[in-house]
C-alpha positions in Angstrom: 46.1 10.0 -11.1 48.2 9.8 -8.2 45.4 9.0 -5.3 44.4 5.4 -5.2 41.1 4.8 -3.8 40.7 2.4 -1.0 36.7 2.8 -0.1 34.3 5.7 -2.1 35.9 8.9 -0.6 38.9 7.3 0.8 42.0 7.4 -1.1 46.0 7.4 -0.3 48.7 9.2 -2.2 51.6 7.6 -2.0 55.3 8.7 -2.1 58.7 7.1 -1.8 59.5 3.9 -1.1 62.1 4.4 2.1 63.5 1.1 2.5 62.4 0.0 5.9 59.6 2.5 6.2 58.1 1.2 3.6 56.1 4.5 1.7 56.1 7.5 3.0 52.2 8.3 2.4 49.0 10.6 2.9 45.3 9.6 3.0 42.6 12.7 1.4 39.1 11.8 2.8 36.9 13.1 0.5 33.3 14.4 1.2 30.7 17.1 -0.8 33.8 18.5 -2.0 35.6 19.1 1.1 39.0 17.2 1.2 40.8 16.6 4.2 44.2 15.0 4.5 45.9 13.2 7.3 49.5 13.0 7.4 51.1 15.5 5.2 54.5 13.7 5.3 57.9 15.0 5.0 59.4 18.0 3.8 59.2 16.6 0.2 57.6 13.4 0.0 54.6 13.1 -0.8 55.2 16.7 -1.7 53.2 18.2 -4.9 52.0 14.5 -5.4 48.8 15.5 -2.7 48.1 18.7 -4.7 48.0 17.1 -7.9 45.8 14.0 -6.6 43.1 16.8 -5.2 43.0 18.7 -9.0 42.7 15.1 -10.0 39.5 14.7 -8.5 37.8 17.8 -10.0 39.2 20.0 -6.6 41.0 23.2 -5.9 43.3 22.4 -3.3 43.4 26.2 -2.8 39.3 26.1 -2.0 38.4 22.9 -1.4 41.4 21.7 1.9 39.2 22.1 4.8 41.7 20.0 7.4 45.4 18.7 7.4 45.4 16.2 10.4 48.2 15.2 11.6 48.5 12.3 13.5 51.9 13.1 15.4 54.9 15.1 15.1 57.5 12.7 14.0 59.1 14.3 10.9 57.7 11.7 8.2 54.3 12.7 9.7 54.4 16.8 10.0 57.7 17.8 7.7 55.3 18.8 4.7 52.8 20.3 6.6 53.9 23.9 6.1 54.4 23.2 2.6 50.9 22.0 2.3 49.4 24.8 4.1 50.9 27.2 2.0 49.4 25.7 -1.1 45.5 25.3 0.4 45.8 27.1 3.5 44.1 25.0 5.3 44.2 25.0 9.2 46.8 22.2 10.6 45.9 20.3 13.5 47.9 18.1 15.8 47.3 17.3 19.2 49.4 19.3 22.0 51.2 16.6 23.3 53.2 16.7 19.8 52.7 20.5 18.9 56.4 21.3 20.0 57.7 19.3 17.1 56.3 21.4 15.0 57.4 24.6 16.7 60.9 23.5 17.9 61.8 20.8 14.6 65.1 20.2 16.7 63.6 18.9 19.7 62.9 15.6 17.7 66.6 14.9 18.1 66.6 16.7 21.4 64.0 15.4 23.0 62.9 12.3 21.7 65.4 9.5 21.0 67.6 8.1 22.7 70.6 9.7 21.5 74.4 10.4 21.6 76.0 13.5 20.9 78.1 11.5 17.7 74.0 10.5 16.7 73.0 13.6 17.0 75.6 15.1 14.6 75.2 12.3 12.2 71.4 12.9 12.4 72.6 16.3 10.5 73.1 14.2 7.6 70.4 11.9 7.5 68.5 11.1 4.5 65.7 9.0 5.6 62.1 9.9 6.4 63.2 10.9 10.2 65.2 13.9 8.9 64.5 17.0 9.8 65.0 19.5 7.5 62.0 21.5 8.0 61.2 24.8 9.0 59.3 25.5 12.7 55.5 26.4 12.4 52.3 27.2 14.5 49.7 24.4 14.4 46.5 26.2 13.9 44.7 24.0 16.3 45.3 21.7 18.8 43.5 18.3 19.4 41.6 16.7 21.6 40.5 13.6 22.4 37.3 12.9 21.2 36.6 15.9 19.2 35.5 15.8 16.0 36.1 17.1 12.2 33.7 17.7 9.7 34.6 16.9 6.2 31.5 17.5 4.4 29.0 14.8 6.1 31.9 13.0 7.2 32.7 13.4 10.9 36.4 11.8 12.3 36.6 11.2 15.7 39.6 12.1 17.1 41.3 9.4 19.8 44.5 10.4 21.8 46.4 6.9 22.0 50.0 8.8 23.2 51.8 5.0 22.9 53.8 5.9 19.8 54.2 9.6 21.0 52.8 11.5 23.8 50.7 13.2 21.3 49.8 10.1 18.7 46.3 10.6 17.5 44.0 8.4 15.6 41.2 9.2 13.4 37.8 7.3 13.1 34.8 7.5 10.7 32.5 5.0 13.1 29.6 5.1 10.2 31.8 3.3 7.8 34.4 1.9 10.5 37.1 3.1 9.1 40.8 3.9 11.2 43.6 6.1 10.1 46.0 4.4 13.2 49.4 6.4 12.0 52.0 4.6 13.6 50.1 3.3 16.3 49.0 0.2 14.8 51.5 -1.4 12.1 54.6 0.8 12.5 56.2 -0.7 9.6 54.7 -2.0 6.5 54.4 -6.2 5.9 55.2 -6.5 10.1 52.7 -5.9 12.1 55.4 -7.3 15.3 57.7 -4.4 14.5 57.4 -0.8 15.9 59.4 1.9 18.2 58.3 4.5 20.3 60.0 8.2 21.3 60.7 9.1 24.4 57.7 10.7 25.2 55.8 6.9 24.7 54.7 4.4 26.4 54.1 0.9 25.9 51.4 0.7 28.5 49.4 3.9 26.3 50.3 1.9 23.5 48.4 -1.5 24.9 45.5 0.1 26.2 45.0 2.3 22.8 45.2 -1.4 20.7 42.5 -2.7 23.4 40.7 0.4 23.3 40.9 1.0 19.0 40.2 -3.3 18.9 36.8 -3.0 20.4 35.8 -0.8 18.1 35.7 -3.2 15.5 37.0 -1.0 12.6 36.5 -2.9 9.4 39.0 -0.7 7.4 42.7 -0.1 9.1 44.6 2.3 7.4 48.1 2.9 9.0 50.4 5.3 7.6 53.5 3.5 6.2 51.5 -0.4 5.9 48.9 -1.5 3.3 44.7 -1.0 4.2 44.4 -3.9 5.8 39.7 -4.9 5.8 37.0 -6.8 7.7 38.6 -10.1 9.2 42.8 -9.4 8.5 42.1 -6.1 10.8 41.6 -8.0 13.5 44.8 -10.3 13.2 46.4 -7.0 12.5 45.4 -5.7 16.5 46.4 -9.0 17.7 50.3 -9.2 16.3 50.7 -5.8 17.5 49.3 -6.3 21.0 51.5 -9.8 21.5 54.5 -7.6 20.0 54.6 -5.3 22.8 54.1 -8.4 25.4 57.1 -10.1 23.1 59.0 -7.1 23.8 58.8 -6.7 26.8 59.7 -10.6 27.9 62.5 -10.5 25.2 63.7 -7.7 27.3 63.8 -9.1 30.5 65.1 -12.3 29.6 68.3 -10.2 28.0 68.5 -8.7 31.7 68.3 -11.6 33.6 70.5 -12.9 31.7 73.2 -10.6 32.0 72.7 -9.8 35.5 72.5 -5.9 35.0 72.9 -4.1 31.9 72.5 -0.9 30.0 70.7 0.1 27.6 73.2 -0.1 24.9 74.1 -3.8 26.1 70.6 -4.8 25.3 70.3 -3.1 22.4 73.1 -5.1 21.2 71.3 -8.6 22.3 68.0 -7.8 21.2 69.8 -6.7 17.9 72.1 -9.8 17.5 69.3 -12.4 19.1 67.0 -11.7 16.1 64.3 -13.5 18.5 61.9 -10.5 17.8 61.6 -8.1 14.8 63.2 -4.5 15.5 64.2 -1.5 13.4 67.0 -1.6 11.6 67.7 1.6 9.5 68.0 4.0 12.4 70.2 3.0 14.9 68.7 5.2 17.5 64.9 3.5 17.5 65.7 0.3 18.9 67.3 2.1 22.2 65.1 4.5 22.7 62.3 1.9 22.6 64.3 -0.1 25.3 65.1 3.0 27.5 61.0 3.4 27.4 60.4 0.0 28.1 62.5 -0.3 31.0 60.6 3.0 32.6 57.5 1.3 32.0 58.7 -2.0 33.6 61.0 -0.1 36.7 57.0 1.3 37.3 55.8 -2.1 37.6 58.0 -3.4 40.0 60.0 -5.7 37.7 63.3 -3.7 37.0 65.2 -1.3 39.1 68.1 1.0 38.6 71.7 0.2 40.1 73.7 2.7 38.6 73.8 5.9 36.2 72.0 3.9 32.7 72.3 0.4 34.6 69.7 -1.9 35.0 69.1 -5.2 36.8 65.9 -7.4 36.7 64.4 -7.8 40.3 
């Protein structure tokens, strides 16, 4: 079978290994045979894997689908999602925030890195779990905070975090304290220090949604692209990811200082070449657009201003 289950009802279907992103997977939550999966993935991974793992269980995708949850529109996250509708028909659901990445693909590239015209032509050829090279769609329903879906007896909250994206969700079953973060919580698989945001982030959402999601004590974290991480490790988990963003964020001013003023290409190339902090590697645009959000977030709080078109200087 191609779902492994993590808890009774709980299980992940995993795709692809893409290098850095480590697998490119989806999670079926399973309830008095209702199914509902969060994060279809992209355009063809995990693909017919997800179907197949359902009629493994004794289910008919095209009966038994009640959800596909999305928990933002980054194209690893929502590039099978029309695929996946078409073959249960099953409502799709993302917040608003994110819904235009479904209904304009392009405005990914657009809109939400930090991106040259050369990147954006080369982003026509990329291959990795960022591609886009899926058709637009209608989400069926938009999210909100704190609503919730039924899967059977099984109710997931919905919590708008908006650090990753503007429209990042995550999904909690609070009688058995489980969390499907996304990307919210450990970005990347085996480094919980390591993440990026778009453009529409924010590393101060993205603090206050690890405060927030820590206090609910979840004894199960299941992010999208890391192992399930249970009971004692998921607090350590919470606590590399919220000194990461402070890490950052000093890293980032200390580059400034340094320098005197910069742009954001000048620090991308000393927060690359420091190696003091871990950072993404196989895209070249994630690191700078992380930066470019991080210096918005710190120009708010009074610690950077601008001196020039793109030029920065520590105050």
């Amino acid at each position: 079978m191609s779902a492994s289950e993590i808890v009774p009802g709980v299980y992940v279907v995993k795709g692809k290994f893409a290098d850095e992103f480590g697998f490119i997977s989806s999670y079926l939550v399973v309830d008095s045979g209702n199914v509902a999966v969060i994060d279809p993935g992209t355009a063809g991974d995990p693909g017919s894997l997800t179907t197949d793992a359902i009629r493994g269980l004794g289910l008919d995708p095209k009966h038994d689908v009640v959800a596909i949850l999305c928990t933002h529109g980054h194209p690893d996250h929502i590039g099978g999602a029309a695929r996946l509708k078409k073959a249960t028909g099953a409502q799709v659901m993302i917040h608003s925030a994110d819904a235009e990445l479904m209904t304009d693909p392009q405005s990914f590239v657009e809109k939400r890195l930090w991106i040259d015209t050369a990147g954006k032509l080369a982003m026509k050829v990329e291959r990795g779990p960022l591609r886009v090279n899926y058709r637009e769609m209608t989400p069926d329903r938009l999210l909100r905070d704190g609503e919730e879906i039924r899967v059977g007896d099984v109710a997931l909250r919905t919590i708008h975090t908006g650090g990753h994206s503007a429209g990042h969700c995550v999904f909690y079953d609070s009688s058995r304290k489980i969390l499907f973060s996304g990307d919210e919580v450990n970005n990347f698989p085996n480094e919980p220090r390591k993440f990026y945001v778009d453009m529409t982030g924010s590393l101060p959402k993205k603090m206050s949604a690890l405060d927030r999601l820590s206090s609910l004590k979840p004894e199960f974290l299941l992010p999208a692209h890391d192992m399930a991480h249970i009971l004692s490790d998921v607090g350590l988990q919470f606590e590399e990811a919220r000194n990461s963003v402070l890490h950052f964020q000093d890293v980032l001013l200390a580059y400034l200082t340094a320098r005197g003023d910069a742009d954001v290409e000048q620090l991308r190339y000393d927060m690359s070449e420091g190696r003091g902090i871990p950072v993404p590697t196989s895209m070249a645009w994630l690191l700078p657009t992380t930066i470019s959000v991080a210096l918005s977030s710190l120009e708010k709080a009074g610690l950077v201003r601008r001196t020039g078109v793109g030029v920065w200087k520590r105050v």
